[in-house]
N, C-alpha and C positions, 0 to 999 in steps of 0.2 A: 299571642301578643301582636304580633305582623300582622294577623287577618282583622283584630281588631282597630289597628291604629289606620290599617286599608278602608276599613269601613268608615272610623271617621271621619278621615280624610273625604271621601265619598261625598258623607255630609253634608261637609266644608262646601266642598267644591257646586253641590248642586244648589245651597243656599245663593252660592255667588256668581256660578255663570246663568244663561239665559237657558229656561229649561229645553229648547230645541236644541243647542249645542251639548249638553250633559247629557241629552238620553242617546244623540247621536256619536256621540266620542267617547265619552266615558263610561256611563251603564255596561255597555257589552264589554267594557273589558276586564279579566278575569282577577281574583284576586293577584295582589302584587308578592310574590316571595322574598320578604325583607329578611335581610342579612346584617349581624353585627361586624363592620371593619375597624374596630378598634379605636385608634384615635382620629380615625377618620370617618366617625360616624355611621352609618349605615349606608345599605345601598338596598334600593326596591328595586326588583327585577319584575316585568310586564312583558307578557307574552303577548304580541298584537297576530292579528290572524293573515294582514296580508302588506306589503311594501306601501299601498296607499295610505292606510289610516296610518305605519307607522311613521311618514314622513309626515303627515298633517299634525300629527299629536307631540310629535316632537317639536316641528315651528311652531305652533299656535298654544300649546297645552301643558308641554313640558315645565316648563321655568316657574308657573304657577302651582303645579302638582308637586315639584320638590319646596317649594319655600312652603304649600298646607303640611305636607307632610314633616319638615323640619319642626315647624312651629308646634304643629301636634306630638312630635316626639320629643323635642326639646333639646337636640341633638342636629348636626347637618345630617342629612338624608339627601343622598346621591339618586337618583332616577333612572334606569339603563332597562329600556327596551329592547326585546330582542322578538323576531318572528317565532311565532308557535311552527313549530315541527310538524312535519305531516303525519298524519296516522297512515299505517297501511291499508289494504283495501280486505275486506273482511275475505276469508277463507270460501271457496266455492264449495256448495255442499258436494261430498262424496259420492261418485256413482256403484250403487247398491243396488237390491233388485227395487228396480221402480218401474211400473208402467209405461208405456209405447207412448205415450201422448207425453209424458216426464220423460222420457227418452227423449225425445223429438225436441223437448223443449231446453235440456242440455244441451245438446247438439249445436241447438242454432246460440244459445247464448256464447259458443264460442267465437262468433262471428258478430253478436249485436247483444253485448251485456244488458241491454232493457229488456229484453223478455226474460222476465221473473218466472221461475218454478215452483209448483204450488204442489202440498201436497195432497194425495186425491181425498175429497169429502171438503179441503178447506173451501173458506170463500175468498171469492174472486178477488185479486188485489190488496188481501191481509196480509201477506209478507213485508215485514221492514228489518233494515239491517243496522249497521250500526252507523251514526250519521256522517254522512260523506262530505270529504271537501273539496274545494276546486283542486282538480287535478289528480284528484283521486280516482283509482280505478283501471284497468286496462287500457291501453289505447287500441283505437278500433278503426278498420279500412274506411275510407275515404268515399268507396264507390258503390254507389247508390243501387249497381247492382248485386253487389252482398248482400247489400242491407236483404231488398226483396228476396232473394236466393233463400239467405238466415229465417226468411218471414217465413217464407212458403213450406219449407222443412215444419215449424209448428204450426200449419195449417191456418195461416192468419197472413191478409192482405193487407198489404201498404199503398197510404194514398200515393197519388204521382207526387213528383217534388214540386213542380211546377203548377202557378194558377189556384191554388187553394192555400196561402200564405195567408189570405184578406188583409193585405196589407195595402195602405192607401199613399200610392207610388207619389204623391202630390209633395208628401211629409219627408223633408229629407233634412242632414244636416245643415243643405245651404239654402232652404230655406225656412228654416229656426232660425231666429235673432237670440243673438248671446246677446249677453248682459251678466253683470253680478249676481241677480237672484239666481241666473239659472248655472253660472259658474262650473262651480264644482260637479253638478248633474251631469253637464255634459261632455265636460272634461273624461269623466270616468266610464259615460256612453261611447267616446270614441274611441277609448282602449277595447271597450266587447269588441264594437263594429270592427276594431283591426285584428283582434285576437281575441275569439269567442273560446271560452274553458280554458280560460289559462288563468285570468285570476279578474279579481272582484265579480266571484261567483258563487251566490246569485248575488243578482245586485237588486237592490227594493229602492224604490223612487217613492218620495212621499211627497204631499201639499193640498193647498186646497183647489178645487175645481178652478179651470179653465187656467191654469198658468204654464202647459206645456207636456203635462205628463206624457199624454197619448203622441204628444206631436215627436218628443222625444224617443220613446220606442219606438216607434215606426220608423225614422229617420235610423234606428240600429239594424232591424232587419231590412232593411233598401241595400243599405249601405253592404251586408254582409252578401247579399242577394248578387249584387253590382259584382264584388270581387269570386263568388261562388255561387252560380248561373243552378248549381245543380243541391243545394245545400236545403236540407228542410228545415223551414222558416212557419212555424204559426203563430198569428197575433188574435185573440179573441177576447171580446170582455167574458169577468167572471162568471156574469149569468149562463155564457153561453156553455161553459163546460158544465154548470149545474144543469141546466136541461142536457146536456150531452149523458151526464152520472142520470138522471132522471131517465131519461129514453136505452138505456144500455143495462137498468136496474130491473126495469120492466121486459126487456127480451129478453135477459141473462144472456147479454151476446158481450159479455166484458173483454172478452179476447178482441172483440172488434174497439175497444176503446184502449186499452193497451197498445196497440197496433198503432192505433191515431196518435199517444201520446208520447208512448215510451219512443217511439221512434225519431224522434224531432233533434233536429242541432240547435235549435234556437226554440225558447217558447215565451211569447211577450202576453204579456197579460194584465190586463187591468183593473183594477179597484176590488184586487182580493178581497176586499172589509165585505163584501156580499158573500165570500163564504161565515159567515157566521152565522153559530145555530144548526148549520148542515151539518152533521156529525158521518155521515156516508160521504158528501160529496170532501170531506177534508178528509175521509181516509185516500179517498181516491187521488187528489192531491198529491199527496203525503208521499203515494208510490209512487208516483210519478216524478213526483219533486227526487225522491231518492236514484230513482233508475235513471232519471238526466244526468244528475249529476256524475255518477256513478261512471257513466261515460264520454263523461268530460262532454256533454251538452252545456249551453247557456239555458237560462232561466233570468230572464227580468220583472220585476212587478210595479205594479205602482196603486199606489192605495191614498187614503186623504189622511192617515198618518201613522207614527213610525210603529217599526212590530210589535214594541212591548205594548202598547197603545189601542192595539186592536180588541175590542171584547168579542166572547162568543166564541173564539176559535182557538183551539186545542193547542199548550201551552209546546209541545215537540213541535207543531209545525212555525209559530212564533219563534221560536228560540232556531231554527232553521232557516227564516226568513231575515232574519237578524246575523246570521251566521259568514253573509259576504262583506259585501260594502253596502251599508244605510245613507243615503242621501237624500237632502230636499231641496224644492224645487219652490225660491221665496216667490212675494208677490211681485212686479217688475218697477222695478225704479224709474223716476220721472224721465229720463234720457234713455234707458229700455222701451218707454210708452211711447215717447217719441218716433223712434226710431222701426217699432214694428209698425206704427200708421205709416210710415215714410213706406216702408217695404212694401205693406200690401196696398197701398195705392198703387204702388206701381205694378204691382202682379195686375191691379185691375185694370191697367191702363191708364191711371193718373196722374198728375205730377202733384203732391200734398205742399206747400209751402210750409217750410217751418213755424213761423209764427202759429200756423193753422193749425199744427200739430201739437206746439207747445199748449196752447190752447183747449184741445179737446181732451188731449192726456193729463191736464192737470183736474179735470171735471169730471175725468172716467177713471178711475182708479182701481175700482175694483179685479179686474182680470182681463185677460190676453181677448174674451169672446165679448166681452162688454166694448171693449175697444173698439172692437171686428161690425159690431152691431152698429155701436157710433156712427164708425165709417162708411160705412153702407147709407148709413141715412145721409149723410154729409155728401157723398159723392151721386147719388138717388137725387137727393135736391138739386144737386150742380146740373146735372143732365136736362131734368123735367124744366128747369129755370130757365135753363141759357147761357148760365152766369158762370163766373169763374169763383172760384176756391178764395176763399178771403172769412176773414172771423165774423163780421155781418152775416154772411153766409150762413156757417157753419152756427153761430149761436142762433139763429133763424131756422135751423133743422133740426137742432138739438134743443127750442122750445120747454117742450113736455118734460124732456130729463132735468134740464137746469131749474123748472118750475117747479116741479116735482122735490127737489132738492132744494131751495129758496123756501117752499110754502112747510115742507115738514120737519126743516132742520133748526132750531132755534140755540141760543147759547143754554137756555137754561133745559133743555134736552140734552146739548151736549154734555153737563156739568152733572145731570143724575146718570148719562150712560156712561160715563168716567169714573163716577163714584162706585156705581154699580159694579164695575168690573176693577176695579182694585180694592174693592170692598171697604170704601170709606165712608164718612158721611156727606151728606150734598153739603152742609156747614161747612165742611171743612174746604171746600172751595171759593169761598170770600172771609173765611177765618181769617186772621194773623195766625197760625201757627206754624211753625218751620219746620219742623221733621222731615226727611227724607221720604219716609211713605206716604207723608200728605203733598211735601212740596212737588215731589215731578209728578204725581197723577194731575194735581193741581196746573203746573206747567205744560202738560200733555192737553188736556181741555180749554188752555188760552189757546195753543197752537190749531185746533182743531176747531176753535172760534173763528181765527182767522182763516183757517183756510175753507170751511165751509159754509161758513155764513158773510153775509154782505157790511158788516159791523164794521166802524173805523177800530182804531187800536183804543182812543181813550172810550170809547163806547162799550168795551167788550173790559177795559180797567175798571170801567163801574161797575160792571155786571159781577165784576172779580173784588166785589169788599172794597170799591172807590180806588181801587190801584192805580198808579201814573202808568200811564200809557209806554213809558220804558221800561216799566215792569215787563209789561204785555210784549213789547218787542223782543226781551231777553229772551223771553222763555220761548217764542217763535222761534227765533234765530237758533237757540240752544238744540231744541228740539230735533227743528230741521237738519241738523248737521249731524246731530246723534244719529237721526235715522237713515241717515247714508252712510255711517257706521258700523251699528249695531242690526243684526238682520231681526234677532226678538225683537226691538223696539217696533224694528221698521214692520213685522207681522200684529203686533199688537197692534198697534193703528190703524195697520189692515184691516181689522176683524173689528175695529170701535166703527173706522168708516162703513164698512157694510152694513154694520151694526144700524149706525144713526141714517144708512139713504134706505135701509127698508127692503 
């Protein structure tokens, strides 16, 4: 009955929050063990996995979860989260007669738990244990000449600490622009950077291209770099460890790839969704992912979206990547867009005038490198001209984009890629009919009239079924304010705008 009334509560809730906050908050968390308290109703008990999500689900989440669950039971239902328990760290195998090269490989695992023991004939890297959590597992010396000592016992070299991180020392906390979209991302990046294996581990960063991912991880290992001179730090995209599983598969020198991987304090990585399909390079993964952990390593990811979401790749390592903290990384708010042309003008030696910025950021919306691009041409022009920084300017270099946007965007495009994607009719956008699922897609496509097209307001009222022109403004105004609110809205617009510039 409890697992039931969990499930529909579940439902409930995903019917009514924004599906990026339900898959990220709610999905992963486990059923609730509800209890009868007599004449005080029930009380669900939720086990969260770390002190972050439980203080986020508590403010944000709580109060809503007990009033689905009241209603659906019909009874007051109490809410009481508490931390999951640690599990212990799985039992080390028995030393029996085993082999010199399994000797060797005990041995050093007492000094560097990542080197796995395999038994002889298995293949390389097939060992998995039971799934590990942050802070699980031994703890392990500090000094880097262990580590190699532990190596060289099972005849396997480690890279130096230093110089082979590929880490691009440019990318750091202070210079990321915060802002709301990227909030909470980096908030929970700063806890690694100060205490790497202690908790929101791993942590998986999601979103879509050019809003911060890479710049984010990199600013973790700098940062951990900065306080620990001697600490192994690697950042590589996913491709690259697939050609790494590819070139290591073909020599059968897998001890050389363990060596590279299991060894790491930190391993930053990005847009795991390219392991899909590889069914080798995600077992190699997989041991990795376990042998960091294992020994209170970090591991961060970032991907274009969140783990349950990934196809193609093996449902263990999902439910693993899912198993820290899940965050995302929105697209950046008009006063975020702002404020990074502010910044990287000045990296590049410019001074950006506000006006100038408000200006380009409200015509470039799409991402953090579309911006970057903008400004390049805006500051490119400045130079070759003579001229100084002014919207004349600036709308003179930007041309091609604003024309490009002007000659392809029209209302009545806007009005079938609005329907399109809330799966309505194009009718239904100069219809009189009021429903909630026609009126705000319907309200979403006046707002995205005005802001992408050159239309007055009673212009864009006729185009909308002859509406008065304060129609047209409500639902701008409404809109607007939602989506400095609402972070789904504000993504969903995201993804219409990219949508309708092409």
């Amino acid at each position: 009955m409890s697992l039931d009334l969990w499930q529909r509560g579940c439902e409930r809730l995903a019917a009514e929050l924004p599906e990026q906050q339900f898959n990220t908050w709610i999905r992963p968390l486990p059923a609730a063990d509800i209890a009868d308290a007599g004449d005080d109703g029930a009380v669900a008990c939720v086990h969260v996995p770390n002190r972050f999500k439980l203080d986020w689900i508590r403010s944000q989440y709580a109060r809503r979860i007990e009033s689905v669950l009241t209603e659906l039971a019909g009874k007051p239902v109490r809410l009481e989260l508490m931390l999951a328990p640690r599990e212990l760290p799985p039992a080390r195998p028995q030393n029996g007669s085993v082999p010199v090269r399994a000797a060797a490989l005990l041995n050093a695992q007492a000094w560097n738990p990542s080197l796995r023991v395999q038994a002889p004939g298995s293949e390389a890297g097939a060992e998995s244990g039971a799934e590990p959590t942050a802070g699980r597992g031994p703890s392990r010396p500090d000094n880097p000449a262990v580590h190699a000592r532990a190596a060289a016992m099972a005849g396997v070299h480690l890279p130096p600490a230093a110089h082979t991180h590929r880490l691009n020392t440019a990318l750091t906390f202070d210079t990321l622009v915060a802002g709301r979209a990227n909030q909470m991302a980096r908030t929970a990046a700063l806890h690694v950077a100060g205490a790497p294996g202690v908790m929101y581990n791993p942590l998986f960063i999601y979103g879509g291209v050019g809003l911060g991912k890479t710049h984010l991880i990199h600013a973790v290992g700098n940062a951990l770099l900065r306080d620990r001179p001697d600490a192994r730090v690697l950042y590589l995209h996913a491709e690259q460890f697939i050609s790494d599983v590819v070139k290591n598969y073909q020599r059968k020198t897998f001890d050389e790839l363990k060596a590279k991987y299991h060894s790491l304090d930190l391993l930053l990585i990005d847009d795991v969704q390219f392991f899909a399909g590889k069914d080798r390079t995600q077992e190699e993964f997989f041991n990795a992912f376990e042998a960091l952990l294992a020994k209170r390593a970090h591991i961060i990811m970032t991907s274009d979206t969140y783990p349950k979401g990934l196809v193609d790749i093996d449902e263990r390592l999902t439910s693993r990547f899912d198993s820290g903290l899940t965050v995302a990384i929105e697209p950046p708010e008009l006063e975020m867009r702002v404020a990074i042309l502010i910044r990287k003008a000045l990296a590049e030696g410019a001074e950006m005038p506000e006006d100038v910025a408000f200006f380009i950021a409200k015509n470039v919306r799409a991402n953090v490198r579309e911006l970057e691009g903008a400004l390049r041409k805006v500051l490119a022009y400045s130079r070759f001209s003579h001229k100084d920084i002014n919207i004349g300017l600036a709308r003179e270099a930007l041309k091609d984009l604003l024309s490009i946007q002007n000659r392809q965007i029209s209302v009545e495009n806007i009005q079938k890629t609005v329907a399109d994607f809330y799966k309505i009719k194009v009718a239904d956008m100069y219809s009189k009919k009021r429903p909630a699922s026609i009126a705000k897609p319907r309200q979403i496509a006046m707002y995205l009239a005005k802001e992408l097209t050159q239309k007055s307001l009673p212009e864009i009222g006729e185009l909308f079924g002859g509406r008065d022109h304060t129609t047209v403004l409500h639902a701008v105004r409404k809109i607007g304010g939602d989506r400095t609110k609402d972070t789904e809205l504000n993504q969903q617009l995201h993804v219409l705008e990219q949508t309708l510039k092409g």
